[in-house]
C-alpha positions in Angstrom: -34.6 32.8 -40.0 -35.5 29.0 -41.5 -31.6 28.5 -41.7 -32.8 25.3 -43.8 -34.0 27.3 -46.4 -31.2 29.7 -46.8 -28.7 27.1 -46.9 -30.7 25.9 -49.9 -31.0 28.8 -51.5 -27.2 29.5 -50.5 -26.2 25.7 -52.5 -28.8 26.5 -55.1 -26.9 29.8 -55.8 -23.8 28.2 -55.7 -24.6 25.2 -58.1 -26.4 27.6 -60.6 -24.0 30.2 -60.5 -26.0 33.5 -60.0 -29.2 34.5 -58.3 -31.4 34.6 -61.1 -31.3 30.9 -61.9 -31.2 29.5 -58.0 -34.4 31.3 -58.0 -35.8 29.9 -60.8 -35.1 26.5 -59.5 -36.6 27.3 -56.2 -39.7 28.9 -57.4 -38.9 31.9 -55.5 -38.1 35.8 -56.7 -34.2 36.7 -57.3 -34.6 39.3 -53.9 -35.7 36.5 -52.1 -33.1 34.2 -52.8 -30.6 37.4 -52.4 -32.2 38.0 -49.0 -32.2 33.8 -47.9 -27.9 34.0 -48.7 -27.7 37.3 -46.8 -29.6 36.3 -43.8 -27.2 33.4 -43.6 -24.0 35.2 -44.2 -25.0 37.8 -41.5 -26.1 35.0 -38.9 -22.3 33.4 -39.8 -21.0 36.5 -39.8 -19.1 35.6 -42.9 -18.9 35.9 -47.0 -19.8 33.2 -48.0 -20.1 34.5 -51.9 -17.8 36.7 -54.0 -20.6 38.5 -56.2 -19.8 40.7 -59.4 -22.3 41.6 -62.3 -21.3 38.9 -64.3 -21.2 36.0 -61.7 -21.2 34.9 -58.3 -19.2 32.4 -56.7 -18.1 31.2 -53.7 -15.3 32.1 -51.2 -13.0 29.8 -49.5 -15.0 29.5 -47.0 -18.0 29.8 -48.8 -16.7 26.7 -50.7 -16.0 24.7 -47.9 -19.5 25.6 -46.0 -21.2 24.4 -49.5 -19.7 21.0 -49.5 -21.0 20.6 -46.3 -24.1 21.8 -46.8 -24.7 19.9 -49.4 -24.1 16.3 -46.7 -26.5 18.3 -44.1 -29.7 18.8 -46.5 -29.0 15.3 -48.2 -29.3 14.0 -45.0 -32.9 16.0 -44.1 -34.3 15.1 -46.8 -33.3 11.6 -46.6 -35.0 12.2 -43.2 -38.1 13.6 -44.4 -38.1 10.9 -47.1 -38.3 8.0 -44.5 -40.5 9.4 -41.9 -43.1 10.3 -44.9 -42.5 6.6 -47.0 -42.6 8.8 -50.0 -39.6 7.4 -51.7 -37.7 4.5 -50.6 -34.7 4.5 -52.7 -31.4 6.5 -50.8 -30.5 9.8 -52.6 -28.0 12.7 -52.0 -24.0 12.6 -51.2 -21.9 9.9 -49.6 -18.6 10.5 -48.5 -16.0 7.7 -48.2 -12.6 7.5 -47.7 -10.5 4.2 -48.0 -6.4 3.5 -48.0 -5.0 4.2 -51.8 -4.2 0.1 -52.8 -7.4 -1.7 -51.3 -9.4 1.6 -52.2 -8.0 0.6 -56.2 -8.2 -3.0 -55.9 -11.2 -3.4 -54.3 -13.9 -0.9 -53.2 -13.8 0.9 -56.1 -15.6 -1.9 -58.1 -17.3 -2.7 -55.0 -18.3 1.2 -54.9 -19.5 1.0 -58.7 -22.0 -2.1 -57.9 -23.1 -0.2 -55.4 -24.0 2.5 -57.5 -25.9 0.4 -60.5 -27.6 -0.6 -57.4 -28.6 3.2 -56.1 -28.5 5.2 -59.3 -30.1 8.3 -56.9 -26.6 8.3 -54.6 -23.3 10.3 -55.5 -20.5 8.8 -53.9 -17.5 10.9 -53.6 -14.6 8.1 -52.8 -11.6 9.9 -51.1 -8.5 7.5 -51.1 -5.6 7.8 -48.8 -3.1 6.0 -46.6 -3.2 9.0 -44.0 -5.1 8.7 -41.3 -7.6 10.5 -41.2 -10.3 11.4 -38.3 -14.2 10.8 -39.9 -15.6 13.3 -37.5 -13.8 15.8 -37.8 -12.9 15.4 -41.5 -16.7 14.9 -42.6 -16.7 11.1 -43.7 -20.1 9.4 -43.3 -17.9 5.8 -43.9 -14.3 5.0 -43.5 -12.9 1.6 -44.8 -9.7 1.3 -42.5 -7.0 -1.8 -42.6 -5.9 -2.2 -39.2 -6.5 -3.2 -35.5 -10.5 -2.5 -35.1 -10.4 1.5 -33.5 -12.9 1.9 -30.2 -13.6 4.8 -30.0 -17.0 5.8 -28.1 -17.6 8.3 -31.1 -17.5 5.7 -33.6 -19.6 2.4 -34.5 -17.1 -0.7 -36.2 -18.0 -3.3 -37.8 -15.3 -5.7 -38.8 -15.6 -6.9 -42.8 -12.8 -9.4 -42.6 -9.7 -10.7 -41.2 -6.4 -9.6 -43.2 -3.2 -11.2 -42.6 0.0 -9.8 -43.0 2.7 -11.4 -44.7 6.8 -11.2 -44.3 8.2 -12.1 -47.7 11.1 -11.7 -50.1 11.7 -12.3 -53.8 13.4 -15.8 -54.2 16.5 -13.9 -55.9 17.0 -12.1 -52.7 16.8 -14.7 -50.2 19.0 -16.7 -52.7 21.5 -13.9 -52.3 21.4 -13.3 -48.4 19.9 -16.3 -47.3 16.4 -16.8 -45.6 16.2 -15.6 -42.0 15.8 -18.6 -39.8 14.3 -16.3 -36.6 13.0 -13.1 -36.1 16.2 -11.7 -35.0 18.1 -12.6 -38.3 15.7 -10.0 -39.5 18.1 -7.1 -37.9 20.9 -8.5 -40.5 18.6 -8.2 -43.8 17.5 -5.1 -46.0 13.9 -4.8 -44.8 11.3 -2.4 -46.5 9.0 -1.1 -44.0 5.8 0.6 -44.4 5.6 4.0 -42.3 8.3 6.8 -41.7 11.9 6.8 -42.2 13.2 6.4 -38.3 16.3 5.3 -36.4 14.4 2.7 -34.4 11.5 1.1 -37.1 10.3 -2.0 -35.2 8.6 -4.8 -37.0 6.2 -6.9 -34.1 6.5 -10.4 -35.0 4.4 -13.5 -32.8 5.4 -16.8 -33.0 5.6 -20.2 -30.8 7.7 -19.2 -28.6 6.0 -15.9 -28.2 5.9 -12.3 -29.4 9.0 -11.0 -30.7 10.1 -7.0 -31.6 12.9 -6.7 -33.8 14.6 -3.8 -34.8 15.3 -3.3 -38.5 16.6 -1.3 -41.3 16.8 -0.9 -44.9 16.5 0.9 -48.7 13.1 2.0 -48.6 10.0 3.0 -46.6 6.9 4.4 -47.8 3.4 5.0 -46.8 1.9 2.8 -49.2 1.9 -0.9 -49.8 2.9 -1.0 -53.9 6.2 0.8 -53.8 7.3 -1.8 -51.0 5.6 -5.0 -53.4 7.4 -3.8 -56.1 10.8 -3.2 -54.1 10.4 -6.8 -52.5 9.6 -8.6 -56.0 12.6 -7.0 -57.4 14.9 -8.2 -54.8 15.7 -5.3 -53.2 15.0 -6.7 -49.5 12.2 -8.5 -47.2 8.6 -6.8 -46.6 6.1 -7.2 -44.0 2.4 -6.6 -46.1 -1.1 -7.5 -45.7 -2.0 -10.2 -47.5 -3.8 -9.0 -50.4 -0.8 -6.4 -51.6 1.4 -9.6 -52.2 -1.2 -12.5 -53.2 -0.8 -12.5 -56.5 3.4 -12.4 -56.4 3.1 -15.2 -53.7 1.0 -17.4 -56.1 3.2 -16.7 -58.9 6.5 -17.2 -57.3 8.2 -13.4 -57.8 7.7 -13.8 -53.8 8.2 -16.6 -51.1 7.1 -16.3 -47.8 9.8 -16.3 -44.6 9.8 -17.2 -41.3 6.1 -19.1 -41.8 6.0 -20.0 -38.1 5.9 -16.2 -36.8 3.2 -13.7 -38.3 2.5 -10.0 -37.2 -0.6 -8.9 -35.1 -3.7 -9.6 -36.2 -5.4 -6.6 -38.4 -8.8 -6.7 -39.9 -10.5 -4.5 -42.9 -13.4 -2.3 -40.7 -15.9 -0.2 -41.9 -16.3 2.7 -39.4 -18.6 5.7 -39.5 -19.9 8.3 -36.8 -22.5 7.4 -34.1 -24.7 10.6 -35.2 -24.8 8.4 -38.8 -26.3 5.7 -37.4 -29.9 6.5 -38.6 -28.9 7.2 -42.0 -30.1 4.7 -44.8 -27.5 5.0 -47.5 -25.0 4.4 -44.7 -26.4 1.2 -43.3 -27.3 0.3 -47.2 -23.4 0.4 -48.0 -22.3 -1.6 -44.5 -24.3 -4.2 -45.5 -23.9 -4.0 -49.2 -19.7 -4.3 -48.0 -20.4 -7.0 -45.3 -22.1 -9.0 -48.1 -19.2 -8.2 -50.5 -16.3 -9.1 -48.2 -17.3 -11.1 -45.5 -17.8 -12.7 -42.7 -16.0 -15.2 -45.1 -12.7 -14.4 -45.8 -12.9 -17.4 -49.0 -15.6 -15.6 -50.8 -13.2 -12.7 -51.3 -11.2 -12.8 -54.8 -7.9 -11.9 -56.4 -5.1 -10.7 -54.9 -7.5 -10.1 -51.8 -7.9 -13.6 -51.3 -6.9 -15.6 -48.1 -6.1 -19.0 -49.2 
């Protein structure tokens, strides 16, 4: 069985919704198309389609086999495409996944440049402050905020420094006073990014060394914004990257605290399988993001800006 060509006819079916018009597009008879999707489904020993007189689609599992079909052949025929110099512009799906705020501020108009700039690609952009594992979730690029991953499966390339902030809303720190060393910090409200535990830990490194300091407060969530918008209402003290809070810290709603001390250094990374490391749309958009955000952290702008 050419499992190649039944997982196109199997997409093809899928896409067009019934037999008749896959083969059509393939150039093929309706039995042979029938007979491509069967061959597959036996060799998988799954359904992959639910089919009725009046339409087919997919299963579950059908569904979830189709999307990644769809990355597999994209990925031959970007293959075939560069070993025969027949057509040098990328083509097919890319999958991305990015944290929710810098995926909005960010790469999402970075994404859309990118795309004026390879009209053939389809990008789908998955945004989301879990983490996530690329391999095993299907990502060909990850954007991830945080200490640079090494991983053997993975290659990283580091975009950009990002700092990360401790600040407060001047009506707050008016109110309770501005912590004069870490361990005032275990006497404030402080919003904290992560899970709701008995024993949250803020990391903070200063002259005089590193310090961990125990704290509490009104609110933690898995995403930077809620804990911006908390801190500029003068609800406590947070501890963000830099480009969450840029914009408040240049306009005043928030002042920085305890300058001398600042957490661990964190950088923005793309990442992306080792097995991806041949693909051309992948290298196209690392380099199209190195260009776009680094190695100069001054060339970034907005409220992703480091000065």
């Amino acid at each position: 069985m050419d499992k190649f060509e039944s997982m196109r006819a199997f997409t093809q079916v899928v896409e067009t919704g019934g037999f008749a018009a896959a083969a059509r597009q393939m150039g093929l008879s309706r039995s042979a198309v029938n007979k491509l999707v069967m061959n597959l489904e036996d060799d998988l020993q799954v359904q992959l389609l639910h089919r009725t007189t009046r339409k087919v689609t997919p299963t579950p599992t059908g569904q979830a086999f189709y999307e990644r079909c769809g990355a597999i052949l994209a990925d031959v025929e970007e293959a075939e495409r560069s070993v025969s110099h027949l057509q040098t512009e990328p083509r097919g799906q890319l999958r991305v996944n990015a944290p929710m705020t810098f995926g909005t501020l960010h790469l999402a108009p970075a994404i859309a440049d990118f795309l004026l700039q390879y009209p053939d690609l389809h990008v789908e952009l998955s945004l989301s402050d879990r983490f996530i594992d690329p391999i095993d979730e299907g990502f060909d690029v990850t954007v991830r905020i945080a200490q640079p991953p090494t991983a053997p499966s993975l290659i990283v390339h580091e975009l950009c420094p990002a700092p990360v902030i401790l600040c407060g809303a001047p009506t707050y720190l008016a109110r309770q006073g501005a912590p004069a060393t870490p361990a005032d910090l275990t006497h404030h409200a402080c919003l904290s990014y992560g899970h709701l535990t008995s024993d949250n830990q803020w990391t903070l490194i200063g002259p005089d060394g590193p310090h961990r300091v125990t704290i509490s407060g009104p609110l933690c969530a898995n995403n930077g914004e809620p804990l911006r918008e908390a801190a500029v209402r003068g609800l406590g003290i947070t501890l963000l990257p830099q480009f969450i809070v840029a914009s408040d810290l240049q306009a005043g709603r928030l002042e920085r605290v305890l300058a001398p001390y600042a957490a661990p250094a964190i950088a923005v990374c793309v990442l992306y399988p080792v097995n991806r490391h041949l693909s051309t749309k992948v290298r196209l958009l690392t380099e199209f993001l190195q260009q776009r955000f680094g190695p100069h952290p001054q060339a970034l702008s907005g409220r992703l800006s480091l000065s």
